[in-house]
HTML snippet that shows the backbone in 3Dmol.js (N, CA, C, O; Angstrom):
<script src="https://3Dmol.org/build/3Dmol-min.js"></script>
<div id="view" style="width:600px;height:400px;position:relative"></div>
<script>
const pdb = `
ATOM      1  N   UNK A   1      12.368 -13.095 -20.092  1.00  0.00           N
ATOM      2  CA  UNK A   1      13.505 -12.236 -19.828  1.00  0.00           C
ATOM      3  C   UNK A   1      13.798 -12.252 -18.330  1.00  0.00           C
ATOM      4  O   UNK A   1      12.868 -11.787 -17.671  1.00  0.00           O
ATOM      5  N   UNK A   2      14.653 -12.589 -17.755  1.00  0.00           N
ATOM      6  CA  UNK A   2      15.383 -12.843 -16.426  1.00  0.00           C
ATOM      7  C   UNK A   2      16.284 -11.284 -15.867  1.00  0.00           C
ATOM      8  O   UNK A   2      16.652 -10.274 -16.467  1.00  0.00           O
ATOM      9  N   UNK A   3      16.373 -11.732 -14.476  1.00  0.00           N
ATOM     10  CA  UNK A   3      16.892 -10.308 -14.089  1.00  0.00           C
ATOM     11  C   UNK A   3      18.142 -10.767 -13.445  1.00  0.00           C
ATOM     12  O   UNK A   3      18.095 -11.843 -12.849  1.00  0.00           O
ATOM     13  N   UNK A   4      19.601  -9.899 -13.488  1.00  0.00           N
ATOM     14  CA  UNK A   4      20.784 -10.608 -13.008  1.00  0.00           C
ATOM     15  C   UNK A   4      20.940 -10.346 -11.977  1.00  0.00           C
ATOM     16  O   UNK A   4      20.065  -9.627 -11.494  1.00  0.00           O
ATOM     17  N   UNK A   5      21.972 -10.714 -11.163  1.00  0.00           N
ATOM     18  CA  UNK A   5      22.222 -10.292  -9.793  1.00  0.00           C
ATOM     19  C   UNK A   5      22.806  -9.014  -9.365  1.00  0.00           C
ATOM     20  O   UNK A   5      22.773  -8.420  -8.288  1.00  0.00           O
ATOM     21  N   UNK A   6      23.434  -8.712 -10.669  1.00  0.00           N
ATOM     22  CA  UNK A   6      24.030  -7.047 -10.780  1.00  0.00           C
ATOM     23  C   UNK A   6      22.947  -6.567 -10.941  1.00  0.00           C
ATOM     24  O   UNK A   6      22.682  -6.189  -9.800  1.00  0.00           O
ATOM     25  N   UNK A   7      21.927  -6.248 -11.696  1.00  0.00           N
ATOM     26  CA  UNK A   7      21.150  -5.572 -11.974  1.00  0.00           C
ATOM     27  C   UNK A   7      20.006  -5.446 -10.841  1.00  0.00           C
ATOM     28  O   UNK A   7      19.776  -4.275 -10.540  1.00  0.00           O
ATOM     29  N   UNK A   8      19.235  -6.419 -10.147  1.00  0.00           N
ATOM     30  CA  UNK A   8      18.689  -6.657  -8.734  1.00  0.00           C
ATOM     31  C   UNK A   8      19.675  -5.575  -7.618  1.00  0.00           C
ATOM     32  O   UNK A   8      19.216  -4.659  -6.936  1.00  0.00           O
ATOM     33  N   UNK A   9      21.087  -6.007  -7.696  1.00  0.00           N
ATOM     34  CA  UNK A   9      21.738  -5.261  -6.854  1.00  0.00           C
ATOM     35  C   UNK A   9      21.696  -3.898  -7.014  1.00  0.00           C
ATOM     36  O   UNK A   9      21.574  -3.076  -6.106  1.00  0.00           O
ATOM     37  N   UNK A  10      21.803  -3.669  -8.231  1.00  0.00           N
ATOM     38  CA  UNK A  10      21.500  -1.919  -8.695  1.00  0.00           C
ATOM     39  C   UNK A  10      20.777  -1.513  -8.463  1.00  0.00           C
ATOM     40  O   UNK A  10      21.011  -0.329  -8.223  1.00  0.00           O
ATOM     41  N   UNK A  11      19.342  -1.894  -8.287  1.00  0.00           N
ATOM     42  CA  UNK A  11      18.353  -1.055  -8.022  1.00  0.00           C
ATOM     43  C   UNK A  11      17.756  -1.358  -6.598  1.00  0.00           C
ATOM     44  O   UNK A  11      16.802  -0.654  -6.267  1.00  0.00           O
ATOM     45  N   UNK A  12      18.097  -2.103  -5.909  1.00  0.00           N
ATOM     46  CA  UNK A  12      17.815  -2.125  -4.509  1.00  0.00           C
ATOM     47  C   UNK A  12      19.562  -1.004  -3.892  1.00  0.00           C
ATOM     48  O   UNK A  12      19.519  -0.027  -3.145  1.00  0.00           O
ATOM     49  N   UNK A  13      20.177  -1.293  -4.195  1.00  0.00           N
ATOM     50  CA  UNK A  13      21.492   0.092  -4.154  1.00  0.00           C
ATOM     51  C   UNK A  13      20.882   1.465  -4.238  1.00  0.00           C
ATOM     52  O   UNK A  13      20.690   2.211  -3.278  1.00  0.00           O
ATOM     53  N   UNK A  14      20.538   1.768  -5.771  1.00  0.00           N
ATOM     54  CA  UNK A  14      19.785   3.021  -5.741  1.00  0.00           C
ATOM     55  C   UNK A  14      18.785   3.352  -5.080  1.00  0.00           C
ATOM     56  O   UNK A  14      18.539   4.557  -5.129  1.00  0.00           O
ATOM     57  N   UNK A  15      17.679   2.347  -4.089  1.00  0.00           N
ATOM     58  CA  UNK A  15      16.635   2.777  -3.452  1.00  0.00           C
ATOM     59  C   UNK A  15      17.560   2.865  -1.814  1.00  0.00           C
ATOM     60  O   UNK A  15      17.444   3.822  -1.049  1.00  0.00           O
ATOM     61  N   UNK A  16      18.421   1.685  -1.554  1.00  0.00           N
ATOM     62  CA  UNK A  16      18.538   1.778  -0.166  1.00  0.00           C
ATOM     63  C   UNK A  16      20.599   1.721  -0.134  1.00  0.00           C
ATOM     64  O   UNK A  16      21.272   0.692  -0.072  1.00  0.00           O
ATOM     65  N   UNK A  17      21.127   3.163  -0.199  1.00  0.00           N
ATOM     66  CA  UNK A  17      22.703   3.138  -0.634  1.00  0.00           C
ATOM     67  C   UNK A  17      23.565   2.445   0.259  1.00  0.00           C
ATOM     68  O   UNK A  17      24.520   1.739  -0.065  1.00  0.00           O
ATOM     69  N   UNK A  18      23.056   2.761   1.702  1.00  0.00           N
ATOM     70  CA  UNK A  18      23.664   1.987   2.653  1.00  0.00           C
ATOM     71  C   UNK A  18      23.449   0.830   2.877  1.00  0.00           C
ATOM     72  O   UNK A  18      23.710   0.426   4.010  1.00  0.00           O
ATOM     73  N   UNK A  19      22.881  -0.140   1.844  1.00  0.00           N
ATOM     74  CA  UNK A  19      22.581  -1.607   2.370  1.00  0.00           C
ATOM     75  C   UNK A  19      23.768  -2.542   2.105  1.00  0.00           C
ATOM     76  O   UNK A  19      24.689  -2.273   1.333  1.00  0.00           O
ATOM     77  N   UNK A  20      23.669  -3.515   2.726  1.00  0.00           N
ATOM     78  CA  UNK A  20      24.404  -4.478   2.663  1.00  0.00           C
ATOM     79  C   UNK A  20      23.200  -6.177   2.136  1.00  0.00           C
ATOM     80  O   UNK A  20      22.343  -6.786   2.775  1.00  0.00           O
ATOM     81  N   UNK A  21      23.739  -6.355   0.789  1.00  0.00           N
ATOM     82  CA  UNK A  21      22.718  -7.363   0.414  1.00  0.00           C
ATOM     83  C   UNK A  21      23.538  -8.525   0.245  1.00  0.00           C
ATOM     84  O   UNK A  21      24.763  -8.618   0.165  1.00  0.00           O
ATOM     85  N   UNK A  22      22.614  -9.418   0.202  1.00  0.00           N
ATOM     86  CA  UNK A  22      23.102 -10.845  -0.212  1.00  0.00           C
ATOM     87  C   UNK A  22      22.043 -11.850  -0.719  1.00  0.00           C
ATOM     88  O   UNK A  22      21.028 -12.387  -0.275  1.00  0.00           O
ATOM     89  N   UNK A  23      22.881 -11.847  -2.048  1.00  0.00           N
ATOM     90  CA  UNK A  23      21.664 -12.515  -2.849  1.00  0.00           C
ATOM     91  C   UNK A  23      22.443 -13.598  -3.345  1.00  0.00           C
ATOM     92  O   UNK A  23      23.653 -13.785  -3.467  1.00  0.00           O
ATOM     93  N   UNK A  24      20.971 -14.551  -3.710  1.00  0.00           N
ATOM     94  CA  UNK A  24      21.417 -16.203  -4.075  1.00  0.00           C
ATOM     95  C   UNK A  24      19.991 -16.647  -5.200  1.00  0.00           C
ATOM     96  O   UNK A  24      18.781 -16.632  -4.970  1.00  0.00           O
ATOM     97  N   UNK A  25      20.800 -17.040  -6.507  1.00  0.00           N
ATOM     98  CA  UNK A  25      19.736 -17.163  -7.319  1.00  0.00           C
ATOM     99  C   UNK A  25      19.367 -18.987  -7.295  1.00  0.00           C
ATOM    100  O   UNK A  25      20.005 -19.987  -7.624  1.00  0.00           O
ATOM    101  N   UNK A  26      18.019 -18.740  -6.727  1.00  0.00           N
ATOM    102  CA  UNK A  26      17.725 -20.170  -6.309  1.00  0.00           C
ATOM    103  C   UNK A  26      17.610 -21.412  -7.202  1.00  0.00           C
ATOM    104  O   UNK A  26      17.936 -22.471  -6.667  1.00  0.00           O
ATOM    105  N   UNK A  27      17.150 -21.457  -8.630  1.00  0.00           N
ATOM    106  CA  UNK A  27      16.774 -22.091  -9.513  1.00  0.00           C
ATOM    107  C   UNK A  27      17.929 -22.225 -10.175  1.00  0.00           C
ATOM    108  O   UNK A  27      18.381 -23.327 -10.487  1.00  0.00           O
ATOM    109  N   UNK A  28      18.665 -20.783 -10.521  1.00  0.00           N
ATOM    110  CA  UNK A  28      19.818 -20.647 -11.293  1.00  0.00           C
ATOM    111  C   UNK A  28      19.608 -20.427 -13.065  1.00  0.00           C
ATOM    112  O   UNK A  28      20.253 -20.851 -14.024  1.00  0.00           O
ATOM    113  N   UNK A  29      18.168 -19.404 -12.929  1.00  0.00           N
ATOM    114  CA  UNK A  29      17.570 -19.292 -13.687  1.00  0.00           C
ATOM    115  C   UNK A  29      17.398 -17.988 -14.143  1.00  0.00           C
ATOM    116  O   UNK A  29      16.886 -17.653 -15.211  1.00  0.00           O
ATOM    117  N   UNK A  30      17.983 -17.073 -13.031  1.00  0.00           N
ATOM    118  CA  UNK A  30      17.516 -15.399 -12.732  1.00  0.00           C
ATOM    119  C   UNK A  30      16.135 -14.981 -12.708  1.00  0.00           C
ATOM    120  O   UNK A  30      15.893 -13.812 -13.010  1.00  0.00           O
ATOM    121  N   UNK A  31      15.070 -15.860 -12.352  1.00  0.00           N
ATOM    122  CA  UNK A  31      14.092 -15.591 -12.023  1.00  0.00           C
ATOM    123  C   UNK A  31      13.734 -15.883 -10.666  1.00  0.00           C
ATOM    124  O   UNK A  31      12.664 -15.379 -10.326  1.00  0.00           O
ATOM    125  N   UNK A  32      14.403 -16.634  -9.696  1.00  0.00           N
ATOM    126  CA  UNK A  32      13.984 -16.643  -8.485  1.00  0.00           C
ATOM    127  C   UNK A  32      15.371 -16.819  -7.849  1.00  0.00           C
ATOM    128  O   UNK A  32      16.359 -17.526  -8.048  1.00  0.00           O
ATOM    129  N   UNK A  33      14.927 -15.678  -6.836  1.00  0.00           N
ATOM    130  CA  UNK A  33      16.140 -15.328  -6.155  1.00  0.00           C
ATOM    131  C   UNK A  33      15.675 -15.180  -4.557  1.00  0.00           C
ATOM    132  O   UNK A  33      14.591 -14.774  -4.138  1.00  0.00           O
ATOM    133  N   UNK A  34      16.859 -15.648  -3.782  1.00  0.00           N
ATOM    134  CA  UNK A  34      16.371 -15.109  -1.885  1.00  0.00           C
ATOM    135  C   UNK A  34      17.209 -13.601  -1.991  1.00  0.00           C
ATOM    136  O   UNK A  34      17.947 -13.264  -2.916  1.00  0.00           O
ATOM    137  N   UNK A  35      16.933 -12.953  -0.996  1.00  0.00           N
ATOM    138  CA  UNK A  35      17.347 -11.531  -0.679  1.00  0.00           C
ATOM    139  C   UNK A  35      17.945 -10.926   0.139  1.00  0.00           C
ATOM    140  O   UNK A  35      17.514  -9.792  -0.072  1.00  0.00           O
ATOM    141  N   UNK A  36      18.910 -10.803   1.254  1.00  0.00           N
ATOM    142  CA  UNK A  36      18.762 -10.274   1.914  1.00  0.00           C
ATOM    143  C   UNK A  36      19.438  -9.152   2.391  1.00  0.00           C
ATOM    144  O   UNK A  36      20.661  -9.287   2.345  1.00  0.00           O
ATOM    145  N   UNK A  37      19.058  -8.133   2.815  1.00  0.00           N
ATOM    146  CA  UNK A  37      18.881  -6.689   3.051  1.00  0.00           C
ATOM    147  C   UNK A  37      19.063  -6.360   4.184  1.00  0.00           C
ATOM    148  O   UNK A  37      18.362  -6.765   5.112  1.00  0.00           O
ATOM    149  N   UNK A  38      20.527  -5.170   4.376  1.00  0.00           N
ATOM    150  CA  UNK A  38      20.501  -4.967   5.598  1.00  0.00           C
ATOM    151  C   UNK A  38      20.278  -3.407   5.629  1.00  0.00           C
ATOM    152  O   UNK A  38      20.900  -3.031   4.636  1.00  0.00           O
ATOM    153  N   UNK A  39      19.643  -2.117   6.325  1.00  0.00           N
ATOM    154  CA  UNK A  39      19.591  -1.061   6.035  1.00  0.00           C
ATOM    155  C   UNK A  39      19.209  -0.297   6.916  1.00  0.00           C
ATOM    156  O   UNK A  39      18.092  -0.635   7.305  1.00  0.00           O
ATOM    157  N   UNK A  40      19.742   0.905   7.617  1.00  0.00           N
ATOM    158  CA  UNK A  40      19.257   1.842   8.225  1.00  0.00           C
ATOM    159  C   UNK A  40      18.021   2.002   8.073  1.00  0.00           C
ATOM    160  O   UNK A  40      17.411   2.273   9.108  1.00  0.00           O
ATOM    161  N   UNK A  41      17.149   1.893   6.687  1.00  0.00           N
ATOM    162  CA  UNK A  41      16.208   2.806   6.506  1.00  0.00           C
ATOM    163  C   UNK A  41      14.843   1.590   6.630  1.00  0.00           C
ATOM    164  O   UNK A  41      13.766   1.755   6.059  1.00  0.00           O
ATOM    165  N   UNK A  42      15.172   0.416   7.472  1.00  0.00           N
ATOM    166  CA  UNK A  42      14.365  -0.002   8.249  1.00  0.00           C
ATOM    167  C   UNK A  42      14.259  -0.033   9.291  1.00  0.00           C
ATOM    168  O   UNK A  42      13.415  -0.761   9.814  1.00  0.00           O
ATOM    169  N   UNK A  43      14.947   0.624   9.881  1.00  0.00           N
ATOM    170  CA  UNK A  43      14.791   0.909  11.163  1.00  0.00           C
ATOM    171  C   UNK A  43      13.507   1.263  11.726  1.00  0.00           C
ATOM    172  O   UNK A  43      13.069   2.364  11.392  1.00  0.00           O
ATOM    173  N   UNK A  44      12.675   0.417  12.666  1.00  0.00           N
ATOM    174  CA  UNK A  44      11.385   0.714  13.207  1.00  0.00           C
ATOM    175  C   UNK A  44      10.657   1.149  12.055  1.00  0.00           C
ATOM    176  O   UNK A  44      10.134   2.263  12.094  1.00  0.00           O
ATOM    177  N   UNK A  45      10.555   0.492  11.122  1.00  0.00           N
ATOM    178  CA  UNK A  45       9.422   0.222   9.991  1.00  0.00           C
ATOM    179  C   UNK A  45       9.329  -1.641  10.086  1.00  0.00           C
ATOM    180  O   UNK A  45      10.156  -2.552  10.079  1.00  0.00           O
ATOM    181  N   UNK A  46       8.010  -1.549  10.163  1.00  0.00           N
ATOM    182  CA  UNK A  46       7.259  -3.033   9.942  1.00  0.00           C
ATOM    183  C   UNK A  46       7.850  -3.819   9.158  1.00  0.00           C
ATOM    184  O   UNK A  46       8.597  -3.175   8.420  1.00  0.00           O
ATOM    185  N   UNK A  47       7.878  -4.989   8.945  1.00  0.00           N
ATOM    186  CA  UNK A  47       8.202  -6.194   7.981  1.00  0.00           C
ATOM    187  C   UNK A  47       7.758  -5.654   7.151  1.00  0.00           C
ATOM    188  O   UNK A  47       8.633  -5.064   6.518  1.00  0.00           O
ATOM    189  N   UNK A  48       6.423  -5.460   6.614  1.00  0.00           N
ATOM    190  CA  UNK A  48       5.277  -5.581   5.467  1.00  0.00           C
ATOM    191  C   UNK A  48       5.894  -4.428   4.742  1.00  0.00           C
ATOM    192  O   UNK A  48       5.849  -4.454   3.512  1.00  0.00           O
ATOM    193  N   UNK A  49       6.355  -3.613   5.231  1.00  0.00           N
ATOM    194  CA  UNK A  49       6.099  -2.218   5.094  1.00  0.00           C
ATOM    195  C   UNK A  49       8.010  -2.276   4.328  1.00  0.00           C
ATOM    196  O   UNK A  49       8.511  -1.991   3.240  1.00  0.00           O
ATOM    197  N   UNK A  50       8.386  -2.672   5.311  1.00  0.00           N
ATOM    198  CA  UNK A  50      10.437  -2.852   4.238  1.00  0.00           C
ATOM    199  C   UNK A  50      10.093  -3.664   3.322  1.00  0.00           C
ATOM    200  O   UNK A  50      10.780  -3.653   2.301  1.00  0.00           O
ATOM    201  N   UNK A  51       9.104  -4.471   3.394  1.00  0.00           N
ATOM    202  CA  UNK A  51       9.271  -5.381   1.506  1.00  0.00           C
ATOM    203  C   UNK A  51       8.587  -4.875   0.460  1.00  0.00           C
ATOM    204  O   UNK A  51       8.896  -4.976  -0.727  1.00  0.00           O
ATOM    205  N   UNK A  52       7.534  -4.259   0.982  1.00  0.00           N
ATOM    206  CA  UNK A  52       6.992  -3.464   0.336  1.00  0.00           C
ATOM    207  C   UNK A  52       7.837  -2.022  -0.450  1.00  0.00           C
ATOM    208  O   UNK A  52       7.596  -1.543  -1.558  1.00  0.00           O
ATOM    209  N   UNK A  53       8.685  -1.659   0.382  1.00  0.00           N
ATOM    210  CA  UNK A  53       9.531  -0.230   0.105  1.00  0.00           C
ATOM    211  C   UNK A  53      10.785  -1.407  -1.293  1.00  0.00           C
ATOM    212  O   UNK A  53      10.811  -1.193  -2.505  1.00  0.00           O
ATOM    213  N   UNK A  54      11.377  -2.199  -0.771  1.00  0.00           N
ATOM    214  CA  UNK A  54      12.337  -3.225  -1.664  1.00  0.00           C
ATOM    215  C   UNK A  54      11.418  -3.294  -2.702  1.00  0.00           C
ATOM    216  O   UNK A  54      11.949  -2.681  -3.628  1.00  0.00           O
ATOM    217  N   UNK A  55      10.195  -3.753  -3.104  1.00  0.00           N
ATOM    218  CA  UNK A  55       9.344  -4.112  -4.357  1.00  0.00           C
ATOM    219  C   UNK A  55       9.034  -2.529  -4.996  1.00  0.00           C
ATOM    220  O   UNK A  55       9.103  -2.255  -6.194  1.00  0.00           O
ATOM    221  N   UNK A  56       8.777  -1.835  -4.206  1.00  0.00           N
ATOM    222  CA  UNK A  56       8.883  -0.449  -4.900  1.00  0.00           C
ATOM    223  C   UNK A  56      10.241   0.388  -5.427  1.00  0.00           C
ATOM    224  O   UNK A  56      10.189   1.298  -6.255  1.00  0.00           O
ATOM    225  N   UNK A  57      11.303  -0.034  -4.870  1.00  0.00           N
ATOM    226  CA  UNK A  57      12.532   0.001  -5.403  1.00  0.00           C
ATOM    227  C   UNK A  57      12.910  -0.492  -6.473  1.00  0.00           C
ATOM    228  O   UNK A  57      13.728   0.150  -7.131  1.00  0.00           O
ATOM    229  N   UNK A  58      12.333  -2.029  -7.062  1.00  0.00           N
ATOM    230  CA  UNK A  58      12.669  -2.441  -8.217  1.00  0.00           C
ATOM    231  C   UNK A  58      11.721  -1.907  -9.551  1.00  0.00           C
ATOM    232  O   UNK A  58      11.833  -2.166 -10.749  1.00  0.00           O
ATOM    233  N   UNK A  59      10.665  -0.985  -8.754  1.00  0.00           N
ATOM    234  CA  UNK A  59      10.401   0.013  -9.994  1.00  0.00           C
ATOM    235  C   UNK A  59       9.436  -0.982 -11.534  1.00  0.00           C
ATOM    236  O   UNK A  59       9.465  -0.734 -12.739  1.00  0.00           O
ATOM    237  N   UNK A  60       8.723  -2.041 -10.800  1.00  0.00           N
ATOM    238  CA  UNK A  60       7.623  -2.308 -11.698  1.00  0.00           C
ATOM    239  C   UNK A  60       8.467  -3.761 -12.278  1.00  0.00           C
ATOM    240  O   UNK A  60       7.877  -4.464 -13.098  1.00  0.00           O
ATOM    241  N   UNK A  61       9.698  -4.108 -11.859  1.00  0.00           N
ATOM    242  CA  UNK A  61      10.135  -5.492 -12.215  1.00  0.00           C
ATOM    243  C   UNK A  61       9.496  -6.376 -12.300  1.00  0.00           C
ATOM    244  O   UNK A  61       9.100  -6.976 -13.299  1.00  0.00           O
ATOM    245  N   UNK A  62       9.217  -6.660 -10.518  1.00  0.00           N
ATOM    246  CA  UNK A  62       8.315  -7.762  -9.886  1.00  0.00           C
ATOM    247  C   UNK A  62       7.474  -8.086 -10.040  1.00  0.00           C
ATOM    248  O   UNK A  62       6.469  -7.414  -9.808  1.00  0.00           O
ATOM    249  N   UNK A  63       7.439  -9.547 -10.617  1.00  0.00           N
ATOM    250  CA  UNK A  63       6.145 -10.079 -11.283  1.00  0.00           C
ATOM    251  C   UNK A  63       6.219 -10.010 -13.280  1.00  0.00           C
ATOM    252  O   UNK A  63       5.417 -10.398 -14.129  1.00  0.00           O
ATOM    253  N   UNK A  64       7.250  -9.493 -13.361  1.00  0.00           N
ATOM    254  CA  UNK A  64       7.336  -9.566 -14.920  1.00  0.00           C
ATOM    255  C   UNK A  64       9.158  -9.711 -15.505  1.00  0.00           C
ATOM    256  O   UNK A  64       9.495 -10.645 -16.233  1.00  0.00           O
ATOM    257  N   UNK A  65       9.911  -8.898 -15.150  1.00  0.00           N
ATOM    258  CA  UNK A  65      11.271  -9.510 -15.524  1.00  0.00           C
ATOM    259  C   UNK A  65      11.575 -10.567 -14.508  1.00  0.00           C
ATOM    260  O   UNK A  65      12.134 -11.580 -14.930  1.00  0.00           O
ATOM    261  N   UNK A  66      11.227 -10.466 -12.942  1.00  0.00           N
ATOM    262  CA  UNK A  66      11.510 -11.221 -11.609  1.00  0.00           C
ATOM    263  C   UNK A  66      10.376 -12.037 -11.332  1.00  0.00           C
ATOM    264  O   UNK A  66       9.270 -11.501 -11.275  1.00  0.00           O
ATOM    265  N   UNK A  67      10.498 -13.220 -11.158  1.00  0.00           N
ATOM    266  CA  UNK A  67       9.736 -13.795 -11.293  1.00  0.00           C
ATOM    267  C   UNK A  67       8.995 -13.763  -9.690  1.00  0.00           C
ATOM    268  O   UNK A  67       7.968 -13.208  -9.301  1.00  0.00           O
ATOM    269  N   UNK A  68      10.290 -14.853  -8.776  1.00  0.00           N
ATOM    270  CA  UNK A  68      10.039 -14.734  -7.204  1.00  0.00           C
ATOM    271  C   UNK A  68      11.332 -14.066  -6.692  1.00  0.00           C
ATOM    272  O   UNK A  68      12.315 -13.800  -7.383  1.00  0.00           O
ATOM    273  N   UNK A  69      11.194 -13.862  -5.515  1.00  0.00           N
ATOM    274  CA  UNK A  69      11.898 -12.544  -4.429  1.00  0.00           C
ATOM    275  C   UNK A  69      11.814 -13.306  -3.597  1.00  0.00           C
ATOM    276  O   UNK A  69      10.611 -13.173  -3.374  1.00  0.00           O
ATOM    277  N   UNK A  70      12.194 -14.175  -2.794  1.00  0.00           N
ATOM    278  CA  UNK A  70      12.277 -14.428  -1.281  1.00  0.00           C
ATOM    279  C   UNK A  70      12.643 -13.495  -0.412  1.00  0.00           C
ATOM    280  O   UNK A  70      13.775 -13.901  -0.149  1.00  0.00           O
ATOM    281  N   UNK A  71      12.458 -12.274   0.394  1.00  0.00           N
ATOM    282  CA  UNK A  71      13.315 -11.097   1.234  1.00  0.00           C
ATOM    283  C   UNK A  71      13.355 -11.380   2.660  1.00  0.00           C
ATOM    284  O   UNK A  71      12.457 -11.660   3.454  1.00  0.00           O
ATOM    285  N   UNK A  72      14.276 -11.276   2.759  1.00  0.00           N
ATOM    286  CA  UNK A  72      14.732 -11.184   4.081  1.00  0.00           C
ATOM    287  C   UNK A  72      15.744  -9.706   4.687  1.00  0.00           C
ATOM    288  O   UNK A  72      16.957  -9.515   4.609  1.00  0.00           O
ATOM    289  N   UNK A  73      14.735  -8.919   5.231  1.00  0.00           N
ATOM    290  CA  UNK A  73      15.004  -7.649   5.588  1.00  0.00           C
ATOM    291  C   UNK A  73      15.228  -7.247   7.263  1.00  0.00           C
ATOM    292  O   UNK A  73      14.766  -7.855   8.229  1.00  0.00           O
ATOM    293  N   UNK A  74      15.971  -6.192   7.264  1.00  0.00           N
ATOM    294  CA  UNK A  74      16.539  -5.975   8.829  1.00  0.00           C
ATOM    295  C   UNK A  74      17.355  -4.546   8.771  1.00  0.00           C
ATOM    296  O   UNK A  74      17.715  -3.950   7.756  1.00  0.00           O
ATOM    297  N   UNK A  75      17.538  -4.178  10.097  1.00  0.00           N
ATOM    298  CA  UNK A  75      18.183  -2.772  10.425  1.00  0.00           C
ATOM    299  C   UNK A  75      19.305  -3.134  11.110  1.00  0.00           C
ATOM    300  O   UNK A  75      19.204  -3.834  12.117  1.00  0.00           O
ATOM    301  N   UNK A  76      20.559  -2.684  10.629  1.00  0.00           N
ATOM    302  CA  UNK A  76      21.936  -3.140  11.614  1.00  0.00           C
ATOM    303  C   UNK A  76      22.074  -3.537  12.686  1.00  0.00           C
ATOM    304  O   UNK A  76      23.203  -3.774  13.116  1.00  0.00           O
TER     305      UNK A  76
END
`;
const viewer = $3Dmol.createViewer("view");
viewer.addModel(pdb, "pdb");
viewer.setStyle({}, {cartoon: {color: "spectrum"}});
viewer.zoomTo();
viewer.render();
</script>
């Protein structure tokens, strides 16, 4: 079972409202996708620590509907 790009977008939306994303499904498979994330609410939070908050946003996906995530995260 694959995850779409609307649906990826929805729930990184509902964790981070002000982001600006851009996603590209790499395989063209909906299992591996690059990411990228733009958001206030990394501001002076670590790398580790914004992908970590994005994987907790998708709420138990990752690793079972999503296969890979490439992220690329940042603050305006």
């Amino acid at each position: 079972m694959a995850m779409s790009t609307t649906e990826l977008e929805a729930y990184i939306l509902k964790a981070f409202p002000d982001a600006q994303i851009k996603i590209d499904d790499l395989a063209g498979d909906g299992d591996h996708y690059s990411c990228s994330i733009v958001s206030e609410a990394f501001r002076d939070v670590p790398r580790v620590r914004q992908h970590q908050l994005v994987y907790n946003a998708l709420e138990g996906h990752m690793g079972s509907k999503l296969h890979a995530l490439a992220l690329r995260t940042s603050a305006p």
